[in-house]
N, C-alpha and C positions, 0 to 999 in steps of 0.2 A: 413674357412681353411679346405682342404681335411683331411682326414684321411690320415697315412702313414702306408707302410706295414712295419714291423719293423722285422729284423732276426738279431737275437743275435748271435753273432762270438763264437766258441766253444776254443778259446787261454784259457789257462790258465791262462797268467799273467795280461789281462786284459780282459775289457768288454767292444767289440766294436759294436755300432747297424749299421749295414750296409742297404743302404735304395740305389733303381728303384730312386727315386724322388728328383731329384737335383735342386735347382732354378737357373732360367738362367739371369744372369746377361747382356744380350746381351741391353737391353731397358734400363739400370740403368743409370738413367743420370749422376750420377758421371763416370762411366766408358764410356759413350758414351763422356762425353769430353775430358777425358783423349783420347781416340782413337782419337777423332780431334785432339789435342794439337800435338800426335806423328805420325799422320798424313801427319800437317802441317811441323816438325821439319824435319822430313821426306824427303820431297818435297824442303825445304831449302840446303841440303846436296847436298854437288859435292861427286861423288864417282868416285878412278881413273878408267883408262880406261885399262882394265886388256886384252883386245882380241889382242894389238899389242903386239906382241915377238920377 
């Protein structure tokens, strides 16, 4: 696991490490099928047709 660069938040009321190095959830296969399921649910869906007035 890489190292992380760590800076400490200067708030008063708490202690927060703010960190560059976020993991990307884009390949997580739980959220890769959530994306298919809404997707699909998606693509099931009539939407009306808003351009006649």
């Amino acid at each position: 696991m890489p190292q992380l660069k760590k800076i400490a938040n200067s708030n008063k009321y708490t202690n927060v490490i703010v960190t560059d190095n976020v993991r990307s959830y884009a390949n997580d296969p739980f959220f890769a099928k959530k994306l298919e399921d809404a997707k699909k649910t998606l693509s099931n869906l009539t939407w009306p047709d808003t351009s006649k007035k």
